[in-house]
SENU-659980 format. One record per residue (C-alpha): residue in one letter; y negated, x, z negated. Coordinates in pm, 1 decimal, m for minus. Last residue first. Example, Ala and Ser with C-alpha at 12.3 -4.5 7.8 and 13.67 -1.06 7.14 Angstrom:
+------+----------+----------+----------+
| type |       py |       px |       pz |
+------+----------+----------+----------+
|    S |    106.0 |   1367.0 |   m714.0 |
|    A |    450.0 |   1230.0 |   m780.0 |
+------+----------+----------+----------+
This chain:
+------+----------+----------+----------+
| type |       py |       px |       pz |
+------+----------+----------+----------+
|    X |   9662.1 | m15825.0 | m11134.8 |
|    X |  10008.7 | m15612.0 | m11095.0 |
|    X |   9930.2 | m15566.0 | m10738.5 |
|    X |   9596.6 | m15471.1 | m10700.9 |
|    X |   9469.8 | m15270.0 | m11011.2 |
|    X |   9808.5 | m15112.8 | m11103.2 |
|    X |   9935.2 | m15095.3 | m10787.0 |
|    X |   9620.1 | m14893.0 | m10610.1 |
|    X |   9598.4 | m14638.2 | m10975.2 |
|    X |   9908.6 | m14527.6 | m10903.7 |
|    X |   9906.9 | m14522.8 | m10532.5 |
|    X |   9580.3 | m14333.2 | m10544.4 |
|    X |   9711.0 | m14081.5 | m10852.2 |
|    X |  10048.7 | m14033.0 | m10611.9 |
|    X |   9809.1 | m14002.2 | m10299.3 |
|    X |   9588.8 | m13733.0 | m10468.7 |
|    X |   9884.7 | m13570.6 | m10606.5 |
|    X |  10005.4 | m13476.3 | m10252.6 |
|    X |   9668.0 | m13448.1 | m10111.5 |
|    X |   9599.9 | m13158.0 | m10363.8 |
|    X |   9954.0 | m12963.3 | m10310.0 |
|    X |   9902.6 | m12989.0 |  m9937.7 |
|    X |   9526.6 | m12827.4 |  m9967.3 |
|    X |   9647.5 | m12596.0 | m10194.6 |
|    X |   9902.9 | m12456.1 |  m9938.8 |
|    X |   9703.2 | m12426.2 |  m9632.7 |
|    X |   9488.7 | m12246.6 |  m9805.6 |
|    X |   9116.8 | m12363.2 |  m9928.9 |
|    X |   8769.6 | m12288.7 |  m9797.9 |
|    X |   8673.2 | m12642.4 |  m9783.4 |
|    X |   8569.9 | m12678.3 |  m9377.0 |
|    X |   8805.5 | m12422.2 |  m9344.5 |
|    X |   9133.6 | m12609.4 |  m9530.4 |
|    X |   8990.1 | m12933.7 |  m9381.7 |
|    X |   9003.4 | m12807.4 |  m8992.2 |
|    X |   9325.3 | m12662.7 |  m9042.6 |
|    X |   9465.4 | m12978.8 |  m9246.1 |
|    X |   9332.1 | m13218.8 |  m8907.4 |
|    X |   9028.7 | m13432.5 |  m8970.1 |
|    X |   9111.3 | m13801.9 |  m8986.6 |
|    X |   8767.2 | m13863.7 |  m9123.9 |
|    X |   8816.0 | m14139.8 |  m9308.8 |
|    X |   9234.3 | m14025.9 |  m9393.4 |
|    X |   9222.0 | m13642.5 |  m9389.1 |
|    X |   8889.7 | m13561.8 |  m9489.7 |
|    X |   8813.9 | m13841.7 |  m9732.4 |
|    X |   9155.6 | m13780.5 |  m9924.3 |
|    X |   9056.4 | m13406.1 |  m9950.3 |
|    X |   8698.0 | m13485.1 | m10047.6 |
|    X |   8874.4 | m13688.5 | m10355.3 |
|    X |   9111.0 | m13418.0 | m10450.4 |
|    X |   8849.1 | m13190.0 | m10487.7 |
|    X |   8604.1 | m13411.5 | m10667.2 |
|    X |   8884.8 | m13517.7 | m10900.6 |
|    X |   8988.9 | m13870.4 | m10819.6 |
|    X |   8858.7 | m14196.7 | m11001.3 |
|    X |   8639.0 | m14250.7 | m10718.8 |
|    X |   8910.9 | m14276.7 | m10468.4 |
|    X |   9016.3 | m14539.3 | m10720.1 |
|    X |   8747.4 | m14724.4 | m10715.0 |
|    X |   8689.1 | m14732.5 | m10302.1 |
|    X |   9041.4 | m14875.1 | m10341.1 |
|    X |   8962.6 | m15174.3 | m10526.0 |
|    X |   8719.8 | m15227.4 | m10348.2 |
|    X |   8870.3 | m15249.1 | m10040.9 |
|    X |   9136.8 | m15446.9 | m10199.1 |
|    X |   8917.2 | m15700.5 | m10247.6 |
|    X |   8753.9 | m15653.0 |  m9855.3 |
|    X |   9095.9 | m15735.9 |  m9689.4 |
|    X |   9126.9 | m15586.6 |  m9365.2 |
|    X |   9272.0 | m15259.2 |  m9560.5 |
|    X |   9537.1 | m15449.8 |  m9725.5 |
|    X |   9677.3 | m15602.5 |  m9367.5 |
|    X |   9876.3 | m15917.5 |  m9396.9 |
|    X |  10233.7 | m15966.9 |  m9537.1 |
|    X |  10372.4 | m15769.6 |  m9825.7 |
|    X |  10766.6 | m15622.6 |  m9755.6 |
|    X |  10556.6 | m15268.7 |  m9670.9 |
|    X |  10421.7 | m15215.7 | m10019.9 |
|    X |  10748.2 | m15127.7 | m10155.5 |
|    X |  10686.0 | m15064.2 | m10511.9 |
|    X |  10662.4 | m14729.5 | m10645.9 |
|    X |  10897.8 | m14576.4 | m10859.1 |
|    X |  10705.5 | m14516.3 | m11228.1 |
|    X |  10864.1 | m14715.0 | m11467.9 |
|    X |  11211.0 | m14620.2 | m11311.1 |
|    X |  11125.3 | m14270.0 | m11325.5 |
|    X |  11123.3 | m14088.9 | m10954.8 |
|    X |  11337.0 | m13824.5 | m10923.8 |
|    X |  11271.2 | m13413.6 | m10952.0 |
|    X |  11525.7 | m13339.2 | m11204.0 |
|    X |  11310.4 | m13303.9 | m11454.8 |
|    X |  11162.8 | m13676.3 | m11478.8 |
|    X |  10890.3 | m13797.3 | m11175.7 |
|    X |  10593.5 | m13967.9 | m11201.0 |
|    X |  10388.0 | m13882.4 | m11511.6 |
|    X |  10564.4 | m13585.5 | m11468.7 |
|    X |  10405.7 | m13467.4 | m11138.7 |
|    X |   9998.9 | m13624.3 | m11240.8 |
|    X |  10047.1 | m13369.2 | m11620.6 |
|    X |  10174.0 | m13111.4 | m11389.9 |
|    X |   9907.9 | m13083.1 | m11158.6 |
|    X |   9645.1 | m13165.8 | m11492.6 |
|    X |   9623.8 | m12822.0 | m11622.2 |
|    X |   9542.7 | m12704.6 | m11249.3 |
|    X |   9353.9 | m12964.5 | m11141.8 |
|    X |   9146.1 | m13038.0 | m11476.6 |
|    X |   9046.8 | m12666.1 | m11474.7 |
|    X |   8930.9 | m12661.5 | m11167.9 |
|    X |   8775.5 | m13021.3 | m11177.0 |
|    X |   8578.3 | m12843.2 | m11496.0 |
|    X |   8352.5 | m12617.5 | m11278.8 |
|    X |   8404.0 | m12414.0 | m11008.8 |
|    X |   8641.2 | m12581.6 | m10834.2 |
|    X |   8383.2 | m12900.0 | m10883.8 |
|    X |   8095.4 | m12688.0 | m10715.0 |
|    X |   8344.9 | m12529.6 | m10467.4 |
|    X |   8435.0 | m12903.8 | m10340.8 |
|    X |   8084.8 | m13043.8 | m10327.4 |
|    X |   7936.8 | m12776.3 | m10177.6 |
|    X |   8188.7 | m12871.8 |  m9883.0 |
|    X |   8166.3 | m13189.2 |  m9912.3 |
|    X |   7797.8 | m13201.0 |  m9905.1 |
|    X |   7817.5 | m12967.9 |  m9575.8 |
|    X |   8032.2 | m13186.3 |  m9403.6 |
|    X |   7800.2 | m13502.3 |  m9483.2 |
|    X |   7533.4 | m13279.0 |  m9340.5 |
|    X |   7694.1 | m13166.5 |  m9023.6 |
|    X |   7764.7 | m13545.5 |  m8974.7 |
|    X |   7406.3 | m13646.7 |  m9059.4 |
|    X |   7290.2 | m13401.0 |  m8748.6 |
|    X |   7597.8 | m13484.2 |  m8518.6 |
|    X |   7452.2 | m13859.9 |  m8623.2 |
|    X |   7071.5 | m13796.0 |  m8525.4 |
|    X |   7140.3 | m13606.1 |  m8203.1 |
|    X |   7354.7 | m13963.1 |  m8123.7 |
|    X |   7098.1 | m14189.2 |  m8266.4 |
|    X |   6832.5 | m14019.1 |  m8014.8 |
|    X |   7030.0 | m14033.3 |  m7706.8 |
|    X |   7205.8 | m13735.2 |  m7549.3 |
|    X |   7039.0 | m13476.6 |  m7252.9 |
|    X |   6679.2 | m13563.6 |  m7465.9 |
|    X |   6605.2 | m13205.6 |  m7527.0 |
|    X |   6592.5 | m13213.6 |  m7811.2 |
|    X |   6493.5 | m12801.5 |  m7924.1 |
|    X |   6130.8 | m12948.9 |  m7987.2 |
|    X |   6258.5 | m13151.4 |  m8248.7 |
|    X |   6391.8 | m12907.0 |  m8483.1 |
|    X |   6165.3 | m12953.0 |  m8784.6 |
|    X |   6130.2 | m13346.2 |  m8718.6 |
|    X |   6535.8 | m13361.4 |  m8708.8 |
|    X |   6606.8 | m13164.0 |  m8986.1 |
|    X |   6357.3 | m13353.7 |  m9210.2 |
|    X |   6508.0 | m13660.8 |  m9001.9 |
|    X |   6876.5 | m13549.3 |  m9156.4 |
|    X |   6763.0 | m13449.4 |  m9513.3 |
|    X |   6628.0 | m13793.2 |  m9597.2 |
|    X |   6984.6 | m13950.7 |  m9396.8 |
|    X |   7146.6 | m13767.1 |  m9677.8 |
|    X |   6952.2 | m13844.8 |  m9928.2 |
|    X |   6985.4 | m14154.0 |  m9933.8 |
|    X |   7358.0 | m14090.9 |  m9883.5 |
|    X |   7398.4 | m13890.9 | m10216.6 |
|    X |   7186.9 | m14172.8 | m10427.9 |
|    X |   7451.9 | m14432.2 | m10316.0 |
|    X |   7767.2 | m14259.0 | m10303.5 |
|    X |   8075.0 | m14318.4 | m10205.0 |
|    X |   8055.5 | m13968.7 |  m9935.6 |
|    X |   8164.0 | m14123.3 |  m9578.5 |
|    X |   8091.2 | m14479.4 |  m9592.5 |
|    X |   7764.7 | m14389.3 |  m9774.3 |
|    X |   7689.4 | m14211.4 |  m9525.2 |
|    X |   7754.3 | m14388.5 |  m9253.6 |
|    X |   7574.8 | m14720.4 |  m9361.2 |
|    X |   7238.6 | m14475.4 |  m9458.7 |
|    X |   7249.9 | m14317.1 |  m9076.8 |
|    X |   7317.4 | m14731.8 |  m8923.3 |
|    X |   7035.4 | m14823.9 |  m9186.5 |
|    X |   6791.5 | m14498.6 |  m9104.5 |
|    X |   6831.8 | m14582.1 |  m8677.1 |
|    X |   6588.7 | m14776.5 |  m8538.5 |
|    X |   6248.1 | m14767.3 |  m8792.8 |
|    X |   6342.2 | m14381.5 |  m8901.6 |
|    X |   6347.2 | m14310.8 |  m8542.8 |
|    X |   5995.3 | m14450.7 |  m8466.5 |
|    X |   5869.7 | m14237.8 |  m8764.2 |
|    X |   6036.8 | m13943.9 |  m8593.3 |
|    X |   5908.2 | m14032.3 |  m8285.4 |
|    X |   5588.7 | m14057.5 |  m8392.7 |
|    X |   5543.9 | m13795.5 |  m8660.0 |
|    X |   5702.2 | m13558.3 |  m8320.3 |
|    X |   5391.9 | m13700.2 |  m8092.7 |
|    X |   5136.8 | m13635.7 |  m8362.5 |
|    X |   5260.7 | m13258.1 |  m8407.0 |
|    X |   5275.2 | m13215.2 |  m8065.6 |
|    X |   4893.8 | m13336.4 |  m8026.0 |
|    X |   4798.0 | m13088.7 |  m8325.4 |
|    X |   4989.8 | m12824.5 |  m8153.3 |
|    X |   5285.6 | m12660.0 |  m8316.0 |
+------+----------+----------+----------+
């Protein structure tokens, strides 16, 4: 690269950082829960961007090339994320802890225990997820989750990915991936009533 290329890609990439790092750091953060993670996230996107510049060819807008580049990376981080904690102790947690999370809800015949059945959320009026309390309290439950179970949720319901998609993305069958969301949304639900509605 050319000493007056070089100068020209600093300054669009320091011009880019100006516009667009608070909409990059919003979505990322929004995307992964994580402070430090989405930092550097949106670092790791205009590194990518100022490496690869020369191959924009300006057919989108700037903020657009910059999000499919952030997007790829939030992907990525859930991926890694995923076969880092299947690898680890999440693993083991999942797999001793499937039927812990099944009988903590339901008795041996497959039915709900009375302590346990949920409440019917659909009698309350308003909308829970317009409600920035309960937003919270959700965003601390989804943090409560296993890492698997957690990028699962994401996936599915922020990202509204399809299972196909999710099981690739994560390298998982068809058949964990149903098993994880399943006690996912019991451990959400769960952890939802008794932090919202029994406050």
């Amino acid at each position: 690269m050319t000493n007056q290329k070089l100068a020209l890609s600093q300054q669009n990439i320091q011009e880019w950082v100006s516009l667009y790092a608070d909409d990059l750091f919003r979505w990322a953060l929004h995307k992964t829960g994580v402070k430090e993670t989405a930092e550097d996230l949106v670092q790791e996107t205009f590194l990518v961007a100022f490496k690869s510049l020369d191959r924009f060819q300006g057919k989108s807008k700037p903020k657009t090339w910059l999000f499919s580049i952030i997007n790829n990376k939030i992907i990525d981080y859930h991926r890694r994320n995923f076969k880092e904690a299947s690898k680890n102790h999440h693993l083991n947690f999942e797999r001793k802890g499937e039927s812990d999370v099944l009988n903590q809800f339901f008795d041996n015949t497959d039915t709900w225990k009375s302590s346990e059945k949920p409440s019917n959320w659909n009698e309350l009026e308003g909308h829970l997820l317009d409600d920035h309390e309960f937003n919270m309290v959700l965003d601390g439950c989804m943090k409560n989750l296993p890492a698997p179970w957690y990028s699962a949720i994401q996936l599915k319901y922020l990202d509204q990915k399809s299972g196909n998609e999710i099981c690739q993305e994560l390298g998982i069958t068809s058949s964990n991936y149903w098993k994880m969301l399943q006690r996912a949304k019991l451990q959400l639900r769960d952890c939802i009533e008794k932090n919202w509605f029994e406050e």
